[in-house]
C-alpha positions in Angstrom: 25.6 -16.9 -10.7 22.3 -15.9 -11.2 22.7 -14.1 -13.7 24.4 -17.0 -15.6 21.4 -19.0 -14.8 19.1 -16.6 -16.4 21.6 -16.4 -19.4 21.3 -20.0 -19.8 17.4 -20.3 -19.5 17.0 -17.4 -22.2 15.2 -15.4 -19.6 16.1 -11.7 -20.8 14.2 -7.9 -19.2 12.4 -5.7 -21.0 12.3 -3.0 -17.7 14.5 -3.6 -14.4 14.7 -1.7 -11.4 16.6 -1.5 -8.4 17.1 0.3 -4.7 19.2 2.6 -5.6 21.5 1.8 -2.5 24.8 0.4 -3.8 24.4 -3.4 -3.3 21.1 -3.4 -4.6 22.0 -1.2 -8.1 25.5 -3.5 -8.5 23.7 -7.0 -8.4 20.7 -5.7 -10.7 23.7 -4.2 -13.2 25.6 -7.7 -13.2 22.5 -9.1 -14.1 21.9 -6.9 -16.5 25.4 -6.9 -18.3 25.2 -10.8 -18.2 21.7 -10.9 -19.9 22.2 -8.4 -22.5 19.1 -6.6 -21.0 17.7 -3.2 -21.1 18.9 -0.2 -19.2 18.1 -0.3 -15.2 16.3 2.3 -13.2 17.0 3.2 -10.1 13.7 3.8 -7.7 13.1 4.6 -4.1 10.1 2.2 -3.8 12.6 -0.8 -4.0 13.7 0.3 -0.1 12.8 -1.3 3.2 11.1 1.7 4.4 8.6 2.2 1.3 5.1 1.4 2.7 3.0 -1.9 1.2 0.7 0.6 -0.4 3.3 3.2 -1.8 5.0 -0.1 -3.0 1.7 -1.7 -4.7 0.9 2.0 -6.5 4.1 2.1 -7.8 4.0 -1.5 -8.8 0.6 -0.8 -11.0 2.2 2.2 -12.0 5.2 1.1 -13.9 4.8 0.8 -18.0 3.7 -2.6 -19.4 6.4 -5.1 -19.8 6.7 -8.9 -20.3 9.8 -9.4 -18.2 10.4 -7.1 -15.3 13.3 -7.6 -12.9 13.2 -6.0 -9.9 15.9 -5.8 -7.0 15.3 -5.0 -3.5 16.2 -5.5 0.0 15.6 -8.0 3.1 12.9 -8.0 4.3 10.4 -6.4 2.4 11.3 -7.8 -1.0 10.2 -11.3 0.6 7.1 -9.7 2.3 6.2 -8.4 -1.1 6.2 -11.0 -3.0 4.5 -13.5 -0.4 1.7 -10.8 -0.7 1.8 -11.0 -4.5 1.3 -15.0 -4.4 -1.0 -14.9 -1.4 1.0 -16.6 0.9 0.8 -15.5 4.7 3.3 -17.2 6.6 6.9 -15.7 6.8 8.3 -18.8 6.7 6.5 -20.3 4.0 9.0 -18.6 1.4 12.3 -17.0 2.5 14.5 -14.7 0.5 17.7 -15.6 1.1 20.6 -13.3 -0.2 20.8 -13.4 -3.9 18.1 -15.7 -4.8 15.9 -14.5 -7.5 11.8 -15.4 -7.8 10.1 -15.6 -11.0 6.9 -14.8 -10.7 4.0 -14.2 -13.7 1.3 -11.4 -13.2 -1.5 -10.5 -15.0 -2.7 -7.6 -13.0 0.2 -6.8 -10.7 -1.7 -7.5 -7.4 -1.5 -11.2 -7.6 0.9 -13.5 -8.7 1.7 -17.3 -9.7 5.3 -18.7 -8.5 7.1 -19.8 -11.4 10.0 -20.6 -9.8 12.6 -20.0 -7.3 16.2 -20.2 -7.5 18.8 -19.6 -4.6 22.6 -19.3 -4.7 22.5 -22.1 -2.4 20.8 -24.2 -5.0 23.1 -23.5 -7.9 25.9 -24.5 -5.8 27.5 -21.3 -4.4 27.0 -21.2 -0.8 
């Protein structure tokens, strides 16, 4: 379903990477394969157990691209990207299963929410 949404907005990738554990790598390639996108990469920073710092390195690290789609894992997926948009409280922005936030960058260590879509929202669970 996401994946359709994206489809439908126009929203495309020009880099994606995932955990390479098998839930993780099969959502991010039916994303991919439903977009049309480019080809995924498989990184160990996407896990649970990569530090905040390992993950913000990598993060800075990756080559320069418009639209990056990253897939990860509860809870540090969540935990990262309340850290990107400066938001503190755990409950101020949940990750459920499946949802997917857009958010823009200019310098990868801060971020604006665009938006944020859940399967709950586009009428799945």
């Amino acid at each position: 379903m996401i994946g359709q949404f994206l489809k439908q907005a126009g929203i495309g990738f020009d880099a994606a990477y995932s955990s390479p554990l098998v839930r993780a790598r099969q959502t991010a390639e039916i994303v991919l394969n439903v977009c049309g996108s480019t080809e995924l990469e498989l990184t160990e920073r996407l896990l649970n157990e990569t530090s905040e710092a390992e993950f913000e390195k990598w993060l800075k690290g990756i080559p320069d691209a418009r639209h990056v789609c990253l897939v990860g894992h509860a809870p540090s997926l969540a935990e990262r990207v309340r850290g990107l948009v400066g938001i503190t409280a755990a409950d101020a922005l949940k990750l459920p299963k499946g949802a997917l936030a857009c958010l823009e960058t200019e310098n990868r260590r801060t971020a604006a929410l665009k938006f944020l879509v859940t399967p709950k929202l586009l009428g799945v669970r």
